[in-house]
C-alpha positions in Angstrom: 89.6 58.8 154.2 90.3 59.7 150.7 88.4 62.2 148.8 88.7 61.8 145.1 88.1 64.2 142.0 87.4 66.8 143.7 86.9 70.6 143.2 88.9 73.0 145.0 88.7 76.8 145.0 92.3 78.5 145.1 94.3 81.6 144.3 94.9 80.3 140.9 91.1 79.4 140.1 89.5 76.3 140.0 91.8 72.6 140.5 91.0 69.2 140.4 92.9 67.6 143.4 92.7 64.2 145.9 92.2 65.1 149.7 94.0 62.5 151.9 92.6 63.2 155.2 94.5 60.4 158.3 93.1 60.7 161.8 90.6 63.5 161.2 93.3 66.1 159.7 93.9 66.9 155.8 97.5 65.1 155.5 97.8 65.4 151.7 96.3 67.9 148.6 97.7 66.7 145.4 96.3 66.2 141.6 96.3 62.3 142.7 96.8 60.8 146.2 96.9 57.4 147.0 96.1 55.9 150.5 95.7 52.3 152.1 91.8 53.4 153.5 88.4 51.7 153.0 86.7 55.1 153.0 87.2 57.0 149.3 84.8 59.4 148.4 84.5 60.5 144.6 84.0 64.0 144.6 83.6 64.8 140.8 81.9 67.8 140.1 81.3 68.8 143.5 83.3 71.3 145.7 85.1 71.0 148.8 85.3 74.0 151.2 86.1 74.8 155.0 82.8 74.5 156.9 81.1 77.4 156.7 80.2 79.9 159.4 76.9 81.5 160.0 76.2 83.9 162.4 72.2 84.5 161.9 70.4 81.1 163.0 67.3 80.7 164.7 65.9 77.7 166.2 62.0 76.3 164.3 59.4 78.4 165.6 61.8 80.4 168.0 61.5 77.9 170.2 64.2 76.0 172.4 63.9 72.1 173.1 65.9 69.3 172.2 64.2 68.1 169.3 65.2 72.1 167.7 68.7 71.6 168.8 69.4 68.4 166.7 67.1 70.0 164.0 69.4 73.2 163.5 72.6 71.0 163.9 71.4 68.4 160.7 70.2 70.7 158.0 73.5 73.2 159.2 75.2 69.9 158.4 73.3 69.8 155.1 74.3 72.8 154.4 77.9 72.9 154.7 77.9 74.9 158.0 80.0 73.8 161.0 79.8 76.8 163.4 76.8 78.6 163.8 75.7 81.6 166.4 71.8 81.4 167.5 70.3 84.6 167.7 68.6 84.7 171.3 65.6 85.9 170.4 63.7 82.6 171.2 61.8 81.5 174.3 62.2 80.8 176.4 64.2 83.8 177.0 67.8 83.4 177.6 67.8 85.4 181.0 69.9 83.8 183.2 73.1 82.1 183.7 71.5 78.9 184.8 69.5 78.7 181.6 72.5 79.3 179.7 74.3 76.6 181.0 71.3 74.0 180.9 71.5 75.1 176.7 75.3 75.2 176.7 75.1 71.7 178.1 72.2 70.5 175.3 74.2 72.2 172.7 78.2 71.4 173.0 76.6 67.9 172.5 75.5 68.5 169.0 77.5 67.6 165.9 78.5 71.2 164.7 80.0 74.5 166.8 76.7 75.6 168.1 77.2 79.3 169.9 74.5 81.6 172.0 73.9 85.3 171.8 72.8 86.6 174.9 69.6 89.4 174.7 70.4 92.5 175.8 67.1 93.5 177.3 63.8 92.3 178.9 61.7 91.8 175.7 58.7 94.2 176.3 60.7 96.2 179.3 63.2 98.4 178.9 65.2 96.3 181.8 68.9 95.5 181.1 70.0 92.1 181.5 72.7 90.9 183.4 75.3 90.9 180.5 78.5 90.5 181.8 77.0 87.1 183.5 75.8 85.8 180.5 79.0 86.8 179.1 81.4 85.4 181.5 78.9 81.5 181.1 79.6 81.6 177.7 77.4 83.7 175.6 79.5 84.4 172.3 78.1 88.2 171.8 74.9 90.1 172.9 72.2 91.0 170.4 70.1 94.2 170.7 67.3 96.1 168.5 68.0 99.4 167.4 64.9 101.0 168.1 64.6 100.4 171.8 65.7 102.8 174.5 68.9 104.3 173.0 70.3 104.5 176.5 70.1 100.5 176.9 71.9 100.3 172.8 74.6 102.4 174.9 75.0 100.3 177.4 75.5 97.2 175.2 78.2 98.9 173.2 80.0 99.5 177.0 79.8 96.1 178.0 80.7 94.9 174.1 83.5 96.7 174.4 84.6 96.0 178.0 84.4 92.3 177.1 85.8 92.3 174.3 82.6 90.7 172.2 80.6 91.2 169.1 77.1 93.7 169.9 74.6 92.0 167.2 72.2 94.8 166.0 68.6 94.3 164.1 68.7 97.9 163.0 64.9 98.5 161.9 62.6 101.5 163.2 59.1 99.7 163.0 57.1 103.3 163.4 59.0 103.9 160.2 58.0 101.4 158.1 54.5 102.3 156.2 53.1 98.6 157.8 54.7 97.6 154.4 55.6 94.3 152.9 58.4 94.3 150.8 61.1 97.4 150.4 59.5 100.0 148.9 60.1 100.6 145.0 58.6 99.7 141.6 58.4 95.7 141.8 56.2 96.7 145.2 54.0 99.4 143.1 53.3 96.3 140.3 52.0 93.8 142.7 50.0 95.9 144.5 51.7 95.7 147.4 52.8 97.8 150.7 56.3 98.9 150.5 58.5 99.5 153.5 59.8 102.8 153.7 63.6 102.0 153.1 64.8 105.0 156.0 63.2 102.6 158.3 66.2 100.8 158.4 69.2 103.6 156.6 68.2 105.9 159.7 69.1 103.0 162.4 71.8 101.9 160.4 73.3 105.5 160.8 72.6 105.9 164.6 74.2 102.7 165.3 77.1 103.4 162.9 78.0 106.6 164.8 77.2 105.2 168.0 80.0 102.3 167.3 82.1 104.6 166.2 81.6 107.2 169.6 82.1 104.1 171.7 84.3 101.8 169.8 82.5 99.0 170.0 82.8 95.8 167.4 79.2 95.9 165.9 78.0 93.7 163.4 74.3 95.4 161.8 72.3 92.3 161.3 70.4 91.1 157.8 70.6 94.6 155.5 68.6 95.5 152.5 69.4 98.8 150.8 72.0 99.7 148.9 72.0 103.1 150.9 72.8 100.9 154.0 75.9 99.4 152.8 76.4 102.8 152.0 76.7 104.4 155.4 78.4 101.2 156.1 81.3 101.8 154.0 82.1 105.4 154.7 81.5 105.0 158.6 84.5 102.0 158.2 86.7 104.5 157.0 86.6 105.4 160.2 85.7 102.2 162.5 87.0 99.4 161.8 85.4 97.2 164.0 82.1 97.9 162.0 80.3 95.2 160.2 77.2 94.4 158.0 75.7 91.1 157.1 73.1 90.5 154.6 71.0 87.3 154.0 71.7 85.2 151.3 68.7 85.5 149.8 69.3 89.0 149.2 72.4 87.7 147.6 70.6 85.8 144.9 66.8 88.1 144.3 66.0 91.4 144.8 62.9 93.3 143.2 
């Protein structure tokens, strides 16, 4: 395959190179390439960039079949992702090993890198799962609420930290949050909307932050909003540095 024209982000800034690419690995980068293949893609005015990886997908409607599985694998595709980690939080619940390998079978069959989180906790119970054999099958990190028993947070950050995975944490305190619609601020005020009380999430971000940091545990705190957040963030790295905040990419391009 040859991939013409195209444009590639580097060190220097922006170049216009060729992409030879011979059995399924980049052989050549050069201003012009020439190679004896049918396949030549012209690339002007688009980018080419290593597949992306996003660790915050959910399957339509939260629900696990087949048909959601090759949905979430195409428009990943679409969208330039090859690895993607599925937050667990779908039904039905990821509970037990056998489960895990019945998906794990489904999904090592799709066309990107499809990984599992496995729930920390009975949804409505305060029950711990069995991590460590949801873990050991294949479950790529464990993902946990903030607001639930702070004991059972604890106890993810142990086992996080005894296998050496990622603790995924939805830091949000939903008695906090004014039954609001949007953050809290002016842009709320003007459309006559409910704002959510922004220490609703700060406060969580804060426990978990010095929880991490007490137990050093790699954390990542999931889908942030306020600038105070990233905050707390950045000083608490100072002194963890397995701490780590994501932010949807929405965020990235609006905010009120």
């Amino acid at each position: 395959m040859l991939i013409k024209n195209a444009t590639l982000p580097t060190k220097e800034g922006l170049k216009t190179v060729d992409i030879a690419i011979e059995e399924g690995r980049i052989s050549k980068i050069a201003p012009a390439c020439s190679l004896n293949e049918e396949q030549c893609i012209d690339a002007t005015g688009l980018f080419v960039l290593p597949g992306l990886i996003d660790l915050n997908v959910r399957f339509s409607n939260s629900t696990l079949n087949q048909g959601h599985i090759d949905k979430l694998a195409s428009r990943c595709l679409r969208g330039g992702v090859t690895t993607a980690v599925v937050m667990s939080d779908f039904t039905p619940r990821l509970e037990s090993a056998t489960l895990l390998e019945l998906v794990k079978f489904k999904i090592d069959q799709a066309d990107i890198d499809i990984q599992l989180s496995a729930p920390l906790a009975d949804e409505k119970e305060d029950q711990l799962h069995n991590i460590a054999t949801l873990l050991n099958n294949g479950a790529c990190s464990i993902l946990a609420n903030s607001n639930r028993n702070a004991n059972l947070l604890r106890r993810g950050m142990q086992y996080a930290t005894m296998k050496d995975k990622p603790l995924f944490v939805q830091c949000y305190e939903p008695n906090l949050d004014d039954n609001g619609l949007m953050n809290e601020g002016v842009i709320a005020s003007k459309l006559g909307l409910s704002g959510i009380a922004k220490v609703s999430e700060t406060t969580e971000v804060a426990k978990v932050s010095e929880m991490a940091l007490f137990y050093k545990a790699k954390v990542v705190l999931k889908t942030l909003s306020t600038r105070r957040s990233l905050e707390i963030v950045q000083s608490q790295k100072k002194h963890h540095s397995s701490l780590y905040s994501e932010v949807s990419i929405h965020h990235l391009c609006k905010n009120d």
